[in-house]
Each structure stands twice: as C-alpha cells, then as structure tokens.
PyMOL Python script that loads the backbone (N, CA, C, O; Angstrom):
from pymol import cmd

cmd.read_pdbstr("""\
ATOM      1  N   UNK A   1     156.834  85.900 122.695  1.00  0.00           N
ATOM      2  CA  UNK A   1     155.878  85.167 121.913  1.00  0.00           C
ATOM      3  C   UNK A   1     155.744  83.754 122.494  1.00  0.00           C
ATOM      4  O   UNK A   1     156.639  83.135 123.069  1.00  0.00           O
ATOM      5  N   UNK A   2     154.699  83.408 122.297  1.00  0.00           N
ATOM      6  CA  UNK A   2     154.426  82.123 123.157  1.00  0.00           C
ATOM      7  C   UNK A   2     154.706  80.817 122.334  1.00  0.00           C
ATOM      8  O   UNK A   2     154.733  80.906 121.107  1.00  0.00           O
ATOM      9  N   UNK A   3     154.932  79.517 122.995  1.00  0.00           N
ATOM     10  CA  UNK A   3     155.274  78.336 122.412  1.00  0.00           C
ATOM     11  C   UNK A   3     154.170  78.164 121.672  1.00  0.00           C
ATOM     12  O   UNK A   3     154.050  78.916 122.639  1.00  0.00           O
ATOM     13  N   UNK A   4     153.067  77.944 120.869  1.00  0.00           N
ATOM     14  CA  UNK A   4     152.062  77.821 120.219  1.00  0.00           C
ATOM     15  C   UNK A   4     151.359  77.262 118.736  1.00  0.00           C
ATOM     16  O   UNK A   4     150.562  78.155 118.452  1.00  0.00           O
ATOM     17  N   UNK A   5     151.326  76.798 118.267  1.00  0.00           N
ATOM     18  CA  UNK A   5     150.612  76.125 117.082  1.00  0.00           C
ATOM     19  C   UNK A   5     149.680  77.090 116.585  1.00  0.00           C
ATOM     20  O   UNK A   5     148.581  77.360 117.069  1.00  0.00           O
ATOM     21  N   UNK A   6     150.354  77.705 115.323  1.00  0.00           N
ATOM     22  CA  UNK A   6     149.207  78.932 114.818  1.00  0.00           C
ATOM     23  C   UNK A   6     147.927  78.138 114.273  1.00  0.00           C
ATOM     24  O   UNK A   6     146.837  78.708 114.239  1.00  0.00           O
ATOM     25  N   UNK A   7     148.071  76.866 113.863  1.00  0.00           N
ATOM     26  CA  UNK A   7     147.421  76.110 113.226  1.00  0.00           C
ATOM     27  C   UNK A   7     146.198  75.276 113.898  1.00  0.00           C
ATOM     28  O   UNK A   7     145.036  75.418 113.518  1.00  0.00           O
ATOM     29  N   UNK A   8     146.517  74.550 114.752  1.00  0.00           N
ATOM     30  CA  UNK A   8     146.080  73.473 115.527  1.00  0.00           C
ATOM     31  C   UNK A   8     146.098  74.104 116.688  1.00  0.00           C
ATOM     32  O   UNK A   8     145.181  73.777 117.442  1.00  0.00           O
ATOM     33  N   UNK A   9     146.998  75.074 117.169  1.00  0.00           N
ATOM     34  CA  UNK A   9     146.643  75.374 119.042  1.00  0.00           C
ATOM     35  C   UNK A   9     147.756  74.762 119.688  1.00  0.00           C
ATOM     36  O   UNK A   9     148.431  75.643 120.220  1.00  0.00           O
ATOM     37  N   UNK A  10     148.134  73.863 119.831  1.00  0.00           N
ATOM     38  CA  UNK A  10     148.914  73.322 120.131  1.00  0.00           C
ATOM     39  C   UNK A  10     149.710  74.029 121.483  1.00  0.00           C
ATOM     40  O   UNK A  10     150.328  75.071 121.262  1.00  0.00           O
ATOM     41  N   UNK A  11     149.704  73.596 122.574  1.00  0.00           N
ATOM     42  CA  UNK A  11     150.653  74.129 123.584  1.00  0.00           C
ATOM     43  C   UNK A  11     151.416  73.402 124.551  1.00  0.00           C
ATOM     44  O   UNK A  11     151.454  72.195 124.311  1.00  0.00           O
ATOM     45  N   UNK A  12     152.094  73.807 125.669  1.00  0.00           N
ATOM     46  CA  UNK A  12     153.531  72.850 126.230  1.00  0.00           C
ATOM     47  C   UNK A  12     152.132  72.384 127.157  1.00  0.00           C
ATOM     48  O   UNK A  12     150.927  72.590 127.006  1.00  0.00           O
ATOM     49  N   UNK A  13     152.847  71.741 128.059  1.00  0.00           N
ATOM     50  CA  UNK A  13     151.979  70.440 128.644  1.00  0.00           C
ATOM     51  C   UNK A  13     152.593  70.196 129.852  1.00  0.00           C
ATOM     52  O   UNK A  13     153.776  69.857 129.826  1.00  0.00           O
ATOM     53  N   UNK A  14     151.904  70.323 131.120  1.00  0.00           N
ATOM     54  CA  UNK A  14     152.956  70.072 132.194  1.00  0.00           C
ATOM     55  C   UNK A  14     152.754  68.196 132.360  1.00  0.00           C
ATOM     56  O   UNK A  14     152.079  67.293 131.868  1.00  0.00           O
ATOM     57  N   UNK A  15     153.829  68.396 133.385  1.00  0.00           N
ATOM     58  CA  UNK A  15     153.914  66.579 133.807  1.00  0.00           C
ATOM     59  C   UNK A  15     155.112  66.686 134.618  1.00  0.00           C
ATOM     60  O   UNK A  15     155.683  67.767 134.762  1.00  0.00           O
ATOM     61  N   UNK A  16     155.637  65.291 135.314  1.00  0.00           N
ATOM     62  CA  UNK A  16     156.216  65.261 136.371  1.00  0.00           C
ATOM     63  C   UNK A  16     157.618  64.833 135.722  1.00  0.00           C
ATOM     64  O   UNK A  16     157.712  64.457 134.554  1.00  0.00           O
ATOM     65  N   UNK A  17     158.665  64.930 136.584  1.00  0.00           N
ATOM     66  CA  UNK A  17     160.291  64.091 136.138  1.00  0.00           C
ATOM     67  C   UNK A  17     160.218  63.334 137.134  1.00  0.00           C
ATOM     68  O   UNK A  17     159.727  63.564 138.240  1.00  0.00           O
ATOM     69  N   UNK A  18     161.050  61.787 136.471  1.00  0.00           N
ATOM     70  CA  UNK A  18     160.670  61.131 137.379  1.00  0.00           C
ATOM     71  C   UNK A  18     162.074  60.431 137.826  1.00  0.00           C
ATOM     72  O   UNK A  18     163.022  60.237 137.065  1.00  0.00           O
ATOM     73  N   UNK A  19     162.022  60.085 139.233  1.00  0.00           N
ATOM     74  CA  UNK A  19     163.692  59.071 138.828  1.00  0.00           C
ATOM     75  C   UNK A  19     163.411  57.923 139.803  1.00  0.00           C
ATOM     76  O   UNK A  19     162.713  57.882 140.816  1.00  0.00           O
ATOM     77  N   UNK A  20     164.355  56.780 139.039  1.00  0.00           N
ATOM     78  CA  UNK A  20     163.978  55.596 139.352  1.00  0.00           C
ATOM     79  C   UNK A  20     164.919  55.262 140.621  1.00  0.00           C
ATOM     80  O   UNK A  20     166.148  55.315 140.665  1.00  0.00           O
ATOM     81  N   UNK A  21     163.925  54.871 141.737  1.00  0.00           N
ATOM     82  CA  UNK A  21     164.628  54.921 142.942  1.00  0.00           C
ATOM     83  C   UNK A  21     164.346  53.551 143.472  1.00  0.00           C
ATOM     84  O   UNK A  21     163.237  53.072 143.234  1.00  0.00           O
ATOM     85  N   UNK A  22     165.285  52.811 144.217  1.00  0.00           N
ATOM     86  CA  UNK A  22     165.163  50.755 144.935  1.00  0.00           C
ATOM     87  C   UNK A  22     163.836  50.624 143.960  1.00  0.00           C
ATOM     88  O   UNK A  22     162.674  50.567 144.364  1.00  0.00           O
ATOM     89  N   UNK A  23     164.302  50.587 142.495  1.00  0.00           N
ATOM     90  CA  UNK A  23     162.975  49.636 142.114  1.00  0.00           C
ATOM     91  C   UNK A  23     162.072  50.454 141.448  1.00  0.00           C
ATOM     92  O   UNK A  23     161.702  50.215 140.298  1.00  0.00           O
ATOM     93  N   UNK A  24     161.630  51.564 142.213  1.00  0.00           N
ATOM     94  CA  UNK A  24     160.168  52.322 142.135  1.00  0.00           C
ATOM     95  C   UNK A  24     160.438  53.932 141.259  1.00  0.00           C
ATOM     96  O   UNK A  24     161.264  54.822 141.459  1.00  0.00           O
ATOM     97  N   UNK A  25     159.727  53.840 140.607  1.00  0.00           N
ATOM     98  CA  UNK A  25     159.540  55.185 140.079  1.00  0.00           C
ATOM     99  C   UNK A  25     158.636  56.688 141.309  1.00  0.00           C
ATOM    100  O   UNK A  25     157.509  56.786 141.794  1.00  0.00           O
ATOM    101  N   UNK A  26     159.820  57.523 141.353  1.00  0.00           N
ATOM    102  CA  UNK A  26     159.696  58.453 142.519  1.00  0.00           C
ATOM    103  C   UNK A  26     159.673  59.875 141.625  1.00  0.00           C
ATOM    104  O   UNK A  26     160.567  60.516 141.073  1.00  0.00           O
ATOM    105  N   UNK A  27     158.089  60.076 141.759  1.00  0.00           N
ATOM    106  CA  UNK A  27     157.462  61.548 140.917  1.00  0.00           C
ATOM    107  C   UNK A  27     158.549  62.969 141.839  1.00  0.00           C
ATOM    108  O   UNK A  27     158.306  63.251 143.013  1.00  0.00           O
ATOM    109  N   UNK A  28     159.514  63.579 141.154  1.00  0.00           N
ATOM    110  CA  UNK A  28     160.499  64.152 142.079  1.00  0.00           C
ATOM    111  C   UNK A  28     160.061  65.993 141.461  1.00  0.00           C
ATOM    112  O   UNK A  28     160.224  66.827 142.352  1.00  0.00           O
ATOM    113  N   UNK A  29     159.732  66.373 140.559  1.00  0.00           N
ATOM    114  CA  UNK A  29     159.659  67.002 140.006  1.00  0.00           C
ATOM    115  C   UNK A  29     158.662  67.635 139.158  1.00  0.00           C
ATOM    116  O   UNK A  29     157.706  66.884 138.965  1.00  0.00           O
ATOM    117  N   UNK A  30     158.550  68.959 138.490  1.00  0.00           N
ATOM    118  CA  UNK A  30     157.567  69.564 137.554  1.00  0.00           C
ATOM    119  C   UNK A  30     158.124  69.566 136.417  1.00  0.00           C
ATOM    120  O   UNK A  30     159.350  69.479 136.357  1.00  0.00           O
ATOM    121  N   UNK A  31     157.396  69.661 135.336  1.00  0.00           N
ATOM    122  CA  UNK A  31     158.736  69.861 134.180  1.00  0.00           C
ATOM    123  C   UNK A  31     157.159  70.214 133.063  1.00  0.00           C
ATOM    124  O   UNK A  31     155.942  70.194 133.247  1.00  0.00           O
ATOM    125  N   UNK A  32     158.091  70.516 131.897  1.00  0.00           N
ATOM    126  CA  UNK A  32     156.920  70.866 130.892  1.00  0.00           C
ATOM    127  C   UNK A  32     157.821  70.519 129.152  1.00  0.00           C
ATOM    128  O   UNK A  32     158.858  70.795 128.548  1.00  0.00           O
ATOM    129  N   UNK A  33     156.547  69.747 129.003  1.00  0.00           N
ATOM    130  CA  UNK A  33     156.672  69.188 127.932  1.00  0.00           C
ATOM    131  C   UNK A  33     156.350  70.200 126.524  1.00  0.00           C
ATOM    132  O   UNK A  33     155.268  70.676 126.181  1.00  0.00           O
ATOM    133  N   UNK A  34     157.654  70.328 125.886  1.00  0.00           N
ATOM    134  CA  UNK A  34     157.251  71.666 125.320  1.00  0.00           C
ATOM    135  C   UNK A  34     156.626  70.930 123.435  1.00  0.00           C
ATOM    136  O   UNK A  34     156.518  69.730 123.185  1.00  0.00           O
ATOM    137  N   UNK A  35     156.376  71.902 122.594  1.00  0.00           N
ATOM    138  CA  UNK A  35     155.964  71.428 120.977  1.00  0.00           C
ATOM    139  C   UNK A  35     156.671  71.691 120.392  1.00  0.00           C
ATOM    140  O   UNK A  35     157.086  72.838 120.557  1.00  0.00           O
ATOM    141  N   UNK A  36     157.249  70.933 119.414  1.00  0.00           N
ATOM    142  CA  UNK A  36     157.859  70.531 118.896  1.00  0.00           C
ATOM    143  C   UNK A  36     157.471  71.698 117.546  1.00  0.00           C
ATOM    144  O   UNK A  36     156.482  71.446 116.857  1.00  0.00           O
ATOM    145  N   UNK A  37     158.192  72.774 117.286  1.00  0.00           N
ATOM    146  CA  UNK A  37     157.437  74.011 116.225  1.00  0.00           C
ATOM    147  C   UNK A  37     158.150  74.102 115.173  1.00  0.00           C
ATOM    148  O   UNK A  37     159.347  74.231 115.428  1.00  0.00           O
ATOM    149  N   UNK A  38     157.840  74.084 113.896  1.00  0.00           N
ATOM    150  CA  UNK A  38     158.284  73.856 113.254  1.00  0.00           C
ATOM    151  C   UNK A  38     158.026  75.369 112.087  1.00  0.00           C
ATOM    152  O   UNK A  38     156.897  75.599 111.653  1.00  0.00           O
ATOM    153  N   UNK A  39     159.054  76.135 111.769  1.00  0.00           N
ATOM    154  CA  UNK A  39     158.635  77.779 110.869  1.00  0.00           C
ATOM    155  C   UNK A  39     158.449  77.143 109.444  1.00  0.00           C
ATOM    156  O   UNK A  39     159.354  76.475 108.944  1.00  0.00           O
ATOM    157  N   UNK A  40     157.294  77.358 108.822  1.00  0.00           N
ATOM    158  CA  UNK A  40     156.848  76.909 107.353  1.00  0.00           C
ATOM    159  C   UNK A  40     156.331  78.102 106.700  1.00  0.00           C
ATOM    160  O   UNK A  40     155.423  78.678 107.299  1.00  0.00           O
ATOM    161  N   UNK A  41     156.838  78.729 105.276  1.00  0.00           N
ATOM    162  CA  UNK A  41     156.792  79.899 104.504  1.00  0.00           C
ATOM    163  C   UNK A  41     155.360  78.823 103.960  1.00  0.00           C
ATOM    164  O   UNK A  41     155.407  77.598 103.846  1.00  0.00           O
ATOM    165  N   UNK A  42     154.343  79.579 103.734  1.00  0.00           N
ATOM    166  CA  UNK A  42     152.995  79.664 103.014  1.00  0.00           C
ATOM    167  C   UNK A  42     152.213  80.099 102.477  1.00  0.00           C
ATOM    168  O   UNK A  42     152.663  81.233 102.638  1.00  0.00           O
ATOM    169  N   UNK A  43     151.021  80.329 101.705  1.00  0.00           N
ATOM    170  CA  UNK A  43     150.606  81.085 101.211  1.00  0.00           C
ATOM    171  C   UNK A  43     149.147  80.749 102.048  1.00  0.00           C
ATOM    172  O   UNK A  43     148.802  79.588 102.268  1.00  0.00           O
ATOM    173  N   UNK A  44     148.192  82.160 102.564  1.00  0.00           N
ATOM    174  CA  UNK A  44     147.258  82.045 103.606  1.00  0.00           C
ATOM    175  C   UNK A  44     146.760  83.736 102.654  1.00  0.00           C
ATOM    176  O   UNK A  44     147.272  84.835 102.444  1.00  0.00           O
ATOM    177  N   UNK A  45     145.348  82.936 102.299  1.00  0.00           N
ATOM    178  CA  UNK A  45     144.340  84.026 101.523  1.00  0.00           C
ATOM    179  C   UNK A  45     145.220  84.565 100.239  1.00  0.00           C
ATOM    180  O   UNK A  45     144.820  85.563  99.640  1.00  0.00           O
ATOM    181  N   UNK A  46     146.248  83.992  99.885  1.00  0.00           N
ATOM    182  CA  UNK A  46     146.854  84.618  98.866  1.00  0.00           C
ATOM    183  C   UNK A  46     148.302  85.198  99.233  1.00  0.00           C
ATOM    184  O   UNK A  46     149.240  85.340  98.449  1.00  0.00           O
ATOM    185  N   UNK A  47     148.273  85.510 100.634  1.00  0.00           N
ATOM    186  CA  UNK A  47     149.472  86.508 101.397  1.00  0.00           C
ATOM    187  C   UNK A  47     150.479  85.093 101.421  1.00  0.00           C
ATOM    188  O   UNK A  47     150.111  83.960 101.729  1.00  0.00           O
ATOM    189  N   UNK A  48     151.888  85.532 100.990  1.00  0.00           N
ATOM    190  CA  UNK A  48     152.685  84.615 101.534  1.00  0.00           C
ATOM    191  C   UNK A  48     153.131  84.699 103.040  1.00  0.00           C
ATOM    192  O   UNK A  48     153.405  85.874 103.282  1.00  0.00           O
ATOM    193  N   UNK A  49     153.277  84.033 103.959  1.00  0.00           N
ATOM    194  CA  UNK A  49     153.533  84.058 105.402  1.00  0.00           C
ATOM    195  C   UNK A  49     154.324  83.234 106.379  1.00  0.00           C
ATOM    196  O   UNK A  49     154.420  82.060 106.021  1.00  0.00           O
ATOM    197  N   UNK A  50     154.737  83.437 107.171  1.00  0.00           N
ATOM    198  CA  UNK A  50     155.482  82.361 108.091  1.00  0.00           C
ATOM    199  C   UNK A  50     154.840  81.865 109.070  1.00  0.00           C
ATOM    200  O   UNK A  50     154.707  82.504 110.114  1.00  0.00           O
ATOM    201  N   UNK A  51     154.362  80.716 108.913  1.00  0.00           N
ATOM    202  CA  UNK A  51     153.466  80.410 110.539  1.00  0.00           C
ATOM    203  C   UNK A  51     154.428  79.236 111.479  1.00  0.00           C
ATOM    204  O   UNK A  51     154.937  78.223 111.001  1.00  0.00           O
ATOM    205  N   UNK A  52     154.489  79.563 112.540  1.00  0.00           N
ATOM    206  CA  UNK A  52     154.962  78.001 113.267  1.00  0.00           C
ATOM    207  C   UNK A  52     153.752  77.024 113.382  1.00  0.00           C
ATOM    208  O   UNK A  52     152.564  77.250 113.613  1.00  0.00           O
ATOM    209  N   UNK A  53     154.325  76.047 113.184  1.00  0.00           N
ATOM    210  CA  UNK A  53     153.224  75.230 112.849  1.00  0.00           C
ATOM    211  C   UNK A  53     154.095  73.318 114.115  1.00  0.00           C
ATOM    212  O   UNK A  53     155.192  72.782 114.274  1.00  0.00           O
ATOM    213  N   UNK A  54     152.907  73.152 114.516  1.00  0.00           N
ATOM    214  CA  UNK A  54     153.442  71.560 115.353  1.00  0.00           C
ATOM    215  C   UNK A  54     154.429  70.549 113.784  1.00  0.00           C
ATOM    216  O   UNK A  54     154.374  70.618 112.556  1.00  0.00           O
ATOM    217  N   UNK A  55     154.982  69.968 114.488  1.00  0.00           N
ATOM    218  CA  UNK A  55     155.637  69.017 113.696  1.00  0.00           C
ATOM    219  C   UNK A  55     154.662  67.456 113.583  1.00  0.00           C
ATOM    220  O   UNK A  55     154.595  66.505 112.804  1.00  0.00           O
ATOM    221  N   UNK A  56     154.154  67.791 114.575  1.00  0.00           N
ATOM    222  CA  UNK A  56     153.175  66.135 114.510  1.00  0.00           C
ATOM    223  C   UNK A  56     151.808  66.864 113.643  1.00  0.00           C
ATOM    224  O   UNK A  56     151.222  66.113 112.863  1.00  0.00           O
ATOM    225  N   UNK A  57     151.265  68.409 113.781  1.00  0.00           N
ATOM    226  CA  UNK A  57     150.379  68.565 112.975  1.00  0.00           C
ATOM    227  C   UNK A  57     150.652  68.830 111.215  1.00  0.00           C
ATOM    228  O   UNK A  57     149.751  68.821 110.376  1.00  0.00           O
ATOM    229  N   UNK A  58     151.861  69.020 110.983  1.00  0.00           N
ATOM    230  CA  UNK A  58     152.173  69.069 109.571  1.00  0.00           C
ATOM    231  C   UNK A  58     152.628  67.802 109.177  1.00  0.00           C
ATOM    232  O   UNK A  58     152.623  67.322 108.044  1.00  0.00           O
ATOM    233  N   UNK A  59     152.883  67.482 109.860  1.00  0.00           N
ATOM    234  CA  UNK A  59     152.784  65.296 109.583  1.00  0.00           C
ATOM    235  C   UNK A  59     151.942  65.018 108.957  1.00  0.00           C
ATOM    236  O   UNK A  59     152.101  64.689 107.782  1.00  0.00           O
ATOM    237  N   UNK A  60     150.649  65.067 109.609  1.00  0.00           N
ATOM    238  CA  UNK A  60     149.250  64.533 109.321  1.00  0.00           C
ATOM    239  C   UNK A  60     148.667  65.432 108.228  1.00  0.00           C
ATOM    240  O   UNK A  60     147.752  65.034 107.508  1.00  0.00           O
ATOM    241  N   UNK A  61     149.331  66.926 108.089  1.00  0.00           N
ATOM    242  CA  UNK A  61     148.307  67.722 107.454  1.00  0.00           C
ATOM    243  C   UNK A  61     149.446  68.221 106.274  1.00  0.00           C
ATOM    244  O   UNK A  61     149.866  69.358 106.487  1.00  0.00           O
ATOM    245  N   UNK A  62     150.116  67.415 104.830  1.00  0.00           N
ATOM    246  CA  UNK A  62     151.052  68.129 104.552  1.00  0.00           C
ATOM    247  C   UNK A  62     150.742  69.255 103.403  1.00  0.00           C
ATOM    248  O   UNK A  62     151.577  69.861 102.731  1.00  0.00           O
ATOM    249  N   UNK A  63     149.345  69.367 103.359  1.00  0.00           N
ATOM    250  CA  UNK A  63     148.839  70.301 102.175  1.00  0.00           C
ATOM    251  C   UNK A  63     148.998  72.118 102.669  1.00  0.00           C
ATOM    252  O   UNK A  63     148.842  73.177 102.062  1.00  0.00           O
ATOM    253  N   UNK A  64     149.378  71.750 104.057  1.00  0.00           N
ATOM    254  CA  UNK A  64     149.433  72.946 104.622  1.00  0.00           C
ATOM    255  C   UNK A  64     151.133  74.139 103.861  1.00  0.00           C
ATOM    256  O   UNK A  64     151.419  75.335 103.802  1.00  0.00           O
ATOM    257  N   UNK A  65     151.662  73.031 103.523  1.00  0.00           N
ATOM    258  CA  UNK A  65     152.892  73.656 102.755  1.00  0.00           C
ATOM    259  C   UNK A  65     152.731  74.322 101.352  1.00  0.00           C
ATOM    260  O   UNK A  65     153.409  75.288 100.999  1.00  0.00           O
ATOM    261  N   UNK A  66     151.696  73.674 100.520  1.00  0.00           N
ATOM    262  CA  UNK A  66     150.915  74.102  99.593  1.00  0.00           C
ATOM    263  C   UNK A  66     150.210  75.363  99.807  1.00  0.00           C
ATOM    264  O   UNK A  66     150.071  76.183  98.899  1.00  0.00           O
ATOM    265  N   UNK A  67     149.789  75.523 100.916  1.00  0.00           N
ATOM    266  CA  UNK A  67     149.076  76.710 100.805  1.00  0.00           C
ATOM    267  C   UNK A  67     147.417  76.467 101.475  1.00  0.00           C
ATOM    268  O   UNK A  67     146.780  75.539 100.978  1.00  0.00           O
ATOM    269  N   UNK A  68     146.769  77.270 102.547  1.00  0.00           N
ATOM    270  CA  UNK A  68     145.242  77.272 103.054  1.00  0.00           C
ATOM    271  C   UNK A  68     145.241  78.628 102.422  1.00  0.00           C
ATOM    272  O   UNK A  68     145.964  79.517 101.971  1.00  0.00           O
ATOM    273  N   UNK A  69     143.669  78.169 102.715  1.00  0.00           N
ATOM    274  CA  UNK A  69     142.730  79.769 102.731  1.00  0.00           C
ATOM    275  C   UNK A  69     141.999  79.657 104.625  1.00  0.00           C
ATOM    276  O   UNK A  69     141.755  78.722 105.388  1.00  0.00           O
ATOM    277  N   UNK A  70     141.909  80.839 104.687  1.00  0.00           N
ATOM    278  CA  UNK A  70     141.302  80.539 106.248  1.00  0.00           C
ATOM    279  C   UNK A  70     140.635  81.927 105.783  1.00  0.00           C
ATOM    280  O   UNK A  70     141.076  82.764 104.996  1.00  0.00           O
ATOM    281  N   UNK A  71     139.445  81.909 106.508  1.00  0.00           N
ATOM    282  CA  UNK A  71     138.071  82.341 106.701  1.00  0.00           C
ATOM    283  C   UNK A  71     138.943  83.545 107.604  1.00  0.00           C
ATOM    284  O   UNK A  71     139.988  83.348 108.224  1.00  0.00           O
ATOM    285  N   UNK A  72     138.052  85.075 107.458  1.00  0.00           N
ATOM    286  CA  UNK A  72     139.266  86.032 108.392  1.00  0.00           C
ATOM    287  C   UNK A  72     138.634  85.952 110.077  1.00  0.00           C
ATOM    288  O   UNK A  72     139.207  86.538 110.995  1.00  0.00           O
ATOM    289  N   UNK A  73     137.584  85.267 110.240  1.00  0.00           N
ATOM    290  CA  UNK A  73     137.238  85.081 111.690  1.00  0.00           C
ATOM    291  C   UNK A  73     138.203  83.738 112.543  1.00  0.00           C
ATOM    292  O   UNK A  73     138.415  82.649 112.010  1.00  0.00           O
ATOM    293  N   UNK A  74     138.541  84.002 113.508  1.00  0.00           N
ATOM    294  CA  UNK A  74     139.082  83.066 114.140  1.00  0.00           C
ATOM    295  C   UNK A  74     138.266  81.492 114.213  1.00  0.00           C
ATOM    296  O   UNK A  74     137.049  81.613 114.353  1.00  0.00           O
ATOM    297  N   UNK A  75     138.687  80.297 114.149  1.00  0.00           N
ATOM    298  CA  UNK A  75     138.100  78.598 114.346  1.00  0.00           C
ATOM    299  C   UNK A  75     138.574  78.101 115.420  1.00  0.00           C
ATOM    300  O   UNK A  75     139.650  78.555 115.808  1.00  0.00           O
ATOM    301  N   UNK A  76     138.078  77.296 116.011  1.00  0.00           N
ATOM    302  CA  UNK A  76     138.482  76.157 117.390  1.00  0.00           C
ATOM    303  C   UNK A  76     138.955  75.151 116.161  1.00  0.00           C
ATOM    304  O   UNK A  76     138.808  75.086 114.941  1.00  0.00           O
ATOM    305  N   UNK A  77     139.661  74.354 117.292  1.00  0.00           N
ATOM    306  CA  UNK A  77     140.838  73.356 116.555  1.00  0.00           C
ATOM    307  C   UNK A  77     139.700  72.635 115.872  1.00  0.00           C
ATOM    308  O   UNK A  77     139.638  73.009 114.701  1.00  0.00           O
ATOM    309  N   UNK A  78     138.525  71.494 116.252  1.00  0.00           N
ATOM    310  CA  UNK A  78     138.051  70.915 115.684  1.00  0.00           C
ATOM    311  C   UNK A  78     137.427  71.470 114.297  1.00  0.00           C
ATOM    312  O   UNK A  78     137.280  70.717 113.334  1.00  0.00           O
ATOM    313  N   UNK A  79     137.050  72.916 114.259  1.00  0.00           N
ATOM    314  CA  UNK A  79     136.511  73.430 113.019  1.00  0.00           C
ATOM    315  C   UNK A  79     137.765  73.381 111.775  1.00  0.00           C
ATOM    316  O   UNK A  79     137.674  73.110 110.578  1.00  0.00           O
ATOM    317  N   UNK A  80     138.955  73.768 112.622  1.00  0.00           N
ATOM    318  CA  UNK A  80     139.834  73.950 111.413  1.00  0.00           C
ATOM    319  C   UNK A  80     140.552  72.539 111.136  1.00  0.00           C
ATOM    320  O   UNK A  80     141.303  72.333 110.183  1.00  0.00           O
ATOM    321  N   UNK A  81     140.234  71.681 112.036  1.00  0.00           N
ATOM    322  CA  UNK A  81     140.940  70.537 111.446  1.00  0.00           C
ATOM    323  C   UNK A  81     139.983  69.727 110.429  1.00  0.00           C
ATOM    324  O   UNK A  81     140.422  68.893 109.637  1.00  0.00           O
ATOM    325  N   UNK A  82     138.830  70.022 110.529  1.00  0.00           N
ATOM    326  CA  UNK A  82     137.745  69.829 109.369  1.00  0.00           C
ATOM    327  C   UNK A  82     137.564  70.222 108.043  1.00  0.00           C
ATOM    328  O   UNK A  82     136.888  69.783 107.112  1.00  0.00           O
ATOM    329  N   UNK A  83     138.707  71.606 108.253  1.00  0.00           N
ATOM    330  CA  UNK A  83     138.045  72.166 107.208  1.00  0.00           C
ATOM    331  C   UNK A  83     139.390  71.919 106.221  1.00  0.00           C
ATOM    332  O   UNK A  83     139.228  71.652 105.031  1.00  0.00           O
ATOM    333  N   UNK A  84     140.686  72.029 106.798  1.00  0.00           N
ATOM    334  CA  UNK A  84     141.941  71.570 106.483  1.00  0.00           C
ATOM    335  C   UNK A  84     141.290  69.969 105.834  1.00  0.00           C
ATOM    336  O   UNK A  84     141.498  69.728 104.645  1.00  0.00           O
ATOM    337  N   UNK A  85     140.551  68.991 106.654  1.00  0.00           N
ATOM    338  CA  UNK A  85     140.541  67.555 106.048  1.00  0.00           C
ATOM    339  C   UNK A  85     139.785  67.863 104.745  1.00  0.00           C
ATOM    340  O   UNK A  85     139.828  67.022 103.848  1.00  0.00           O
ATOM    341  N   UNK A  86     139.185  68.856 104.595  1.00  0.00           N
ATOM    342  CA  UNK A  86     138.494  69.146 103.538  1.00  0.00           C
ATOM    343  C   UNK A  86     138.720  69.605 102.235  1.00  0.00           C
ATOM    344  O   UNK A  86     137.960  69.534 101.269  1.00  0.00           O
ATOM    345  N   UNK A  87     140.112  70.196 102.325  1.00  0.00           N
ATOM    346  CA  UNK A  87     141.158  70.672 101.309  1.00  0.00           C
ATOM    347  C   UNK A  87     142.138  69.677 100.748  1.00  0.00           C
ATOM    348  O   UNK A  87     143.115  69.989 100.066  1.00  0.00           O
ATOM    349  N   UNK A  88     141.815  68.520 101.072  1.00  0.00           N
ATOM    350  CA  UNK A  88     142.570  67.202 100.653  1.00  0.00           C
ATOM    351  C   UNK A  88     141.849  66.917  99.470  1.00  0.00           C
ATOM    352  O   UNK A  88     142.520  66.270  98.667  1.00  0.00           O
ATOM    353  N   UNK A  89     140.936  67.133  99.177  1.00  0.00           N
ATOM    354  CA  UNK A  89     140.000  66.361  97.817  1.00  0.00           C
ATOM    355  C   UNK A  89     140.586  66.607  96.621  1.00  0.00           C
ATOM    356  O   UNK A  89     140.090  66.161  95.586  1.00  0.00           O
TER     357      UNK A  89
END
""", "prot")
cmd.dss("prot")
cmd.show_as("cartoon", "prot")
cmd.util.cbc("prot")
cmd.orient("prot")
C-alpha cells in the first residue's frame, strides 16, 4: 500500500541530502521526504472507517474526525478541499 493521503493526496517528495563540506553545502545524495500519516477511525457516508490521513492536513481540517460525507465519484484535491472548507459552517 502506498505512502498516501486518502484525503488530500498527499505523497513522499524527492530532494537531495546534503553535507556541509570547507564551508559549502555539497548536494551528495537522493533521499525522499516521506508524509507524515496519521490512521483516524471516521464516519464517511454514514460507514464508520479508517482512513490515513496527512498530519499537516488534519491540522488545518479538524472536522474531519467528526465525520465527512463524500460524493461516491472520486474529487481532485482542490474540489475536496472546498468542499471539506464548506462543512465548517
């Protein structure tokens, strides 16, 4: 199963390791910056469920512990982070 954000999308991230050499920072390496996932029991259309969910996106979004409804067609992040800001009222 993949590192992933059922919520937001969320995925690892490459970038370099670096080490500090006479002074200068010397790009030596690949490395991957992984997400930070966090398992949250919920209720989704009524079903109780386990989703991994980002730790920086349940920060910002904590109604998600309460419980969504999601539409049964799949959303791109910007639709569902709209529609999540929308369940705050």
């Amino acid at each position: 199963m993949s590192r992933k954000c059922d919520v937001s999308g969320k995925k690892a991230q490459n970038g370099m390791r670096y080490s500090f050499l006479r002074a200068h920072f010397n790009p030596t390496a690949k490395r991957k910056f992984q997400v930070n996932l966090q398992t949250v029991r919920t209720t989704v259309n009524g079903k109780r469920v386990k989703l991994k969910v980002a730790a920086s996106y349940l920060k910002s979004h904590p109604e998600i512990r309460a419980g969504i409804v999601l539409p049964l067609k799949k959303r791109s992040r910007k639709r569902s982070n709209r529609f999540l800001a929308s369940l705050k009222v």
